[in-house]
One Martini backbone bead per residue (centre of mass of N, CA, C, O) as a GRO file, in nm:
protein
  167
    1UNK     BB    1   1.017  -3.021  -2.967
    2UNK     BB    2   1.240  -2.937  -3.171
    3UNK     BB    3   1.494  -2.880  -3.333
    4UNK     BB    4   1.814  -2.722  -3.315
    5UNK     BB    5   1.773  -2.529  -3.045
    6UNK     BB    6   1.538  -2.445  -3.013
    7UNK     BB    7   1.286  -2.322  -2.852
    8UNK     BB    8   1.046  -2.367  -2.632
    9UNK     BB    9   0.688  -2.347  -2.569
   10UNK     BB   10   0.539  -2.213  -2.341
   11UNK     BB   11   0.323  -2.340  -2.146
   12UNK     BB   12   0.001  -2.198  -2.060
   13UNK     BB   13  -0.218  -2.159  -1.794
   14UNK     BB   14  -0.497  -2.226  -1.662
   15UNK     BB   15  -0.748  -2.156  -1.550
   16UNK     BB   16  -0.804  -2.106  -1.159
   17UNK     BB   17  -1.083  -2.148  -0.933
   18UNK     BB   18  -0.954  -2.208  -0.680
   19UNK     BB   19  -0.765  -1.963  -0.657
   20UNK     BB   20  -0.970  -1.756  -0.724
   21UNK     BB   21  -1.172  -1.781  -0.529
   22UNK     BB   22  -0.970  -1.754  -0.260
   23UNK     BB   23  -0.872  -1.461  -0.348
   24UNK     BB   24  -1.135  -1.352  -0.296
   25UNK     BB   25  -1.218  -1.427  -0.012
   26UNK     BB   26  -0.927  -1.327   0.134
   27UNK     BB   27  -0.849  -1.030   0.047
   28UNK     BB   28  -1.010  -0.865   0.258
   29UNK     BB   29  -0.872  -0.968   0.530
   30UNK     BB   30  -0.617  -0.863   0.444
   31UNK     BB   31  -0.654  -0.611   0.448
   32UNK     BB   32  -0.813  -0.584   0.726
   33UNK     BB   33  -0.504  -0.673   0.860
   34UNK     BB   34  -0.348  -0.423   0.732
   35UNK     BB   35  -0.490  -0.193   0.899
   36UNK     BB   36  -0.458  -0.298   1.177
   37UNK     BB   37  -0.173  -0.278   1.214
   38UNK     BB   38  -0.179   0.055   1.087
   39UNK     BB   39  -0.409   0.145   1.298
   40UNK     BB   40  -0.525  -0.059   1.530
   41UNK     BB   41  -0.311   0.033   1.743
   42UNK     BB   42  -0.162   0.070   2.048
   43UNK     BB   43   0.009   0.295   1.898
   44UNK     BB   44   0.315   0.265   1.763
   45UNK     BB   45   0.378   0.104   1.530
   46UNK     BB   46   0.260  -0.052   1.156
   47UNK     BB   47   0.321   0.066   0.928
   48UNK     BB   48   0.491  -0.110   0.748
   49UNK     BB   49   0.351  -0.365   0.809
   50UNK     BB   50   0.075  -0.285   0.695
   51UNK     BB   51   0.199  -0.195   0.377
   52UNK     BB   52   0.284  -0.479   0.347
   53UNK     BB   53   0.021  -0.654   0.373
   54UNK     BB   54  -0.154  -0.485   0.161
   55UNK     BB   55   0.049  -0.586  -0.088
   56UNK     BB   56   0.042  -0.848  -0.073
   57UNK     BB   57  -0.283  -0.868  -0.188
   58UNK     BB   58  -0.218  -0.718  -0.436
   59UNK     BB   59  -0.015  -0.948  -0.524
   60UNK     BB   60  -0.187  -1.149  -0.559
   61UNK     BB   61  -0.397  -1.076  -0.751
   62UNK     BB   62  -0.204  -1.009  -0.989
   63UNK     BB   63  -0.080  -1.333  -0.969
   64UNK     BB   64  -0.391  -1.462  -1.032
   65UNK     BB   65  -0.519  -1.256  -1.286
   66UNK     BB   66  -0.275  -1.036  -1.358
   67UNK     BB   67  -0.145  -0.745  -1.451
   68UNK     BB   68  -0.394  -0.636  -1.613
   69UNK     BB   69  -0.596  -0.641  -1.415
   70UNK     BB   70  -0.458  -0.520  -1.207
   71UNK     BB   71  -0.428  -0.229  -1.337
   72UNK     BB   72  -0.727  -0.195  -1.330
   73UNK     BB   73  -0.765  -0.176  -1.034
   74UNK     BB   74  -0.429  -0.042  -1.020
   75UNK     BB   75  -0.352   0.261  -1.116
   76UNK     BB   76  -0.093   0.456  -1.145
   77UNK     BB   77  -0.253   0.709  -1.039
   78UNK     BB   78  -0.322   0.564  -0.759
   79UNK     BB   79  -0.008   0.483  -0.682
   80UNK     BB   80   0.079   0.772  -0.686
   81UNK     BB   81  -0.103   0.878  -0.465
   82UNK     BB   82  -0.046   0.721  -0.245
   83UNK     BB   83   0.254   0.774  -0.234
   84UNK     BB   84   0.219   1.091  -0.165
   85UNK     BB   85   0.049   1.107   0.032
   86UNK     BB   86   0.197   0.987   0.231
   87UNK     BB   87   0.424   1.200   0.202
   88UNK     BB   88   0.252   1.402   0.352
   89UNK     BB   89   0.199   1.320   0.595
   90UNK     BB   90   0.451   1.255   0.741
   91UNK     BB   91   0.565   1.522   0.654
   92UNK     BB   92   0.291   1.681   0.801
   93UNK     BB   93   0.390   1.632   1.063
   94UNK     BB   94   0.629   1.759   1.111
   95UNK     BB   95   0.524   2.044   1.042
   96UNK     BB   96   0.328   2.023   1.332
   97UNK     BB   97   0.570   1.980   1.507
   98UNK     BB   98   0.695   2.272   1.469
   99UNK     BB   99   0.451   2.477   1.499
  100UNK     BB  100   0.409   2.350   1.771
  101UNK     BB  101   0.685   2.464   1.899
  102UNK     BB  102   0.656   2.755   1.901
  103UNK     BB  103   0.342   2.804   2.025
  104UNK     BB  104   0.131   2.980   1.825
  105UNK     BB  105  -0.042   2.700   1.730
  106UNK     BB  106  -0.345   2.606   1.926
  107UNK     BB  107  -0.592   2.514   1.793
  108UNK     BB  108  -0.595   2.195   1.932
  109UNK     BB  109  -0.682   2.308   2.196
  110UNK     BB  110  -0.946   2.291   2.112
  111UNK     BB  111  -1.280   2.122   2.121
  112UNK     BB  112  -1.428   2.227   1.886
  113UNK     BB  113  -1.185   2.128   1.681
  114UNK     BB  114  -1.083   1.893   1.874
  115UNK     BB  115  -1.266   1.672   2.097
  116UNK     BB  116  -1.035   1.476   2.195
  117UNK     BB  117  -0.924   1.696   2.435
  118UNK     BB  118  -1.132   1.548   2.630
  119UNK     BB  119  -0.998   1.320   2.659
  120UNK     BB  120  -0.659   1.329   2.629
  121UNK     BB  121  -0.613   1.616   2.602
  122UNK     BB  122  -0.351   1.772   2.435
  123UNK     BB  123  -0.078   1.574   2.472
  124UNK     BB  124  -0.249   1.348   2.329
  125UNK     BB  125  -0.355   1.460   2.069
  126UNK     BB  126  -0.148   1.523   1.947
  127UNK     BB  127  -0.014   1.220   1.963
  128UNK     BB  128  -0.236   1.102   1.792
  129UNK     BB  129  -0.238   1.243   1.511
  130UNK     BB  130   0.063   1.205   1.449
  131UNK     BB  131   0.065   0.890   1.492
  132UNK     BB  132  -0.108   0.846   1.265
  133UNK     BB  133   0.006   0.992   1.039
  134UNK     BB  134   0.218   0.852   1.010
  135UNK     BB  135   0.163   0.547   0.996
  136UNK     BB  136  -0.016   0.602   0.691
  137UNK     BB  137   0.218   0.720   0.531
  138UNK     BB  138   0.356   0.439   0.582
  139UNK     BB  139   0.199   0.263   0.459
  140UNK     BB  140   0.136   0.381   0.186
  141UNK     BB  141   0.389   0.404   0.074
  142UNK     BB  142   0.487   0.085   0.093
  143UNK     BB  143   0.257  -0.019  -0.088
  144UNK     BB  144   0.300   0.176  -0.329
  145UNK     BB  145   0.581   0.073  -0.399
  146UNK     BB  146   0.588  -0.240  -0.386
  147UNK     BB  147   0.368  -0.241  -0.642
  148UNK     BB  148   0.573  -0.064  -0.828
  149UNK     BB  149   0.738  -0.285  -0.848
  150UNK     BB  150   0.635  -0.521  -0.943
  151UNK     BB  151   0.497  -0.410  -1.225
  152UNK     BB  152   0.776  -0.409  -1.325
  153UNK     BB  153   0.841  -0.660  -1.331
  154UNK     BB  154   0.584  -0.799  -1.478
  155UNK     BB  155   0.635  -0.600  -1.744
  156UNK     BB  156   0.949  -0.687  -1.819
  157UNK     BB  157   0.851  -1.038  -1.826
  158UNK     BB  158   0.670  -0.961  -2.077
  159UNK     BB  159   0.884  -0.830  -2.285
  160UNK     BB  160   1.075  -1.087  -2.296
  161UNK     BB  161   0.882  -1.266  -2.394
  162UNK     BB  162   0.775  -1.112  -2.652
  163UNK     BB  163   1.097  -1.152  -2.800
  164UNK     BB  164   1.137  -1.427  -2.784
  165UNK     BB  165   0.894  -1.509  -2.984
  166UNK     BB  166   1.003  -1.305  -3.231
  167UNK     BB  167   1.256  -1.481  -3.257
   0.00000   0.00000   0.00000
């Protein structure tokens, strides 16, 4: 630390081999029990926290490589797409079940188009197709906000360090 109030230097971490190698081998795992929360379970409910141990997973990566390897893995452009697609499912199971309470658009009920009703009848598939659209909407939409929160707050506190520096 030098004299008179000046700041002093940030020591920078280097590379730890071992913290980097537990988060490549165990990132597959969080996320496939990600996917198995948010999709996995019989019933509804699990949208939302398998989107967050998603998002989990992926804020580890970002916080073991850094936010610029992070985004090199997720471009904002794949996070918006995702956080998109999320909400068109959502939204679209919606408008699938105004659709169908009118009675007049019944193609899921032949079996031709959707298989699924020789197992579980019509109201059966129409109920997990819904449930399906929802949870996969909520999952992808809660991953990719949190994604991109964490992101602004990353790069929010490295331009911050910046000004320090360059100060």
């Amino acid at each position: 630390m030098t004299g008179g109030g000046a700041i002093p230097e940030k020591r920078m971490a280097g590379r730890d081999v071992i913290i980097e190698t537990i988060s490549r081998l165990i990132l597959p795992f969080i996320l496939l029990f990600g996917f198995y929360v948010m999709i996995g379970t019989e019933g509804t409910g699990g949208g939302f926290q398998g989107g967050t141990i998603l998002a989990a997973g992926f804020i580890l990566y970002i916080t073991v490589f850094g936010a610029k390897r992070g985004r090199e893995m997720i471009p904002e452009s794949v996070n918006t797409f995702f956080e998109s697609f999320g909400l068109y499912l959502y939204n679209g199971s919606g408008l699938l079940c105004i659709i169908f309470s009118m009675g007049a658009v019944q193609f899921l009920n032949y079996p031709g188009i959707w298989p699924v009703t020789d197992l579980v009848g019509v109201a059966g598939s129409r109920a997990w197709i819904i449930a399906f659209m929802v949870e996969v909407g909520i999952g992808l939409t809660v991953m990719a906000a949190f994604i991109s929160q964490y992101f602004d707050l990353a790069w929010k506190d490295e331009e911050e360090e910046m000004v320090v520096r360059k100060e």
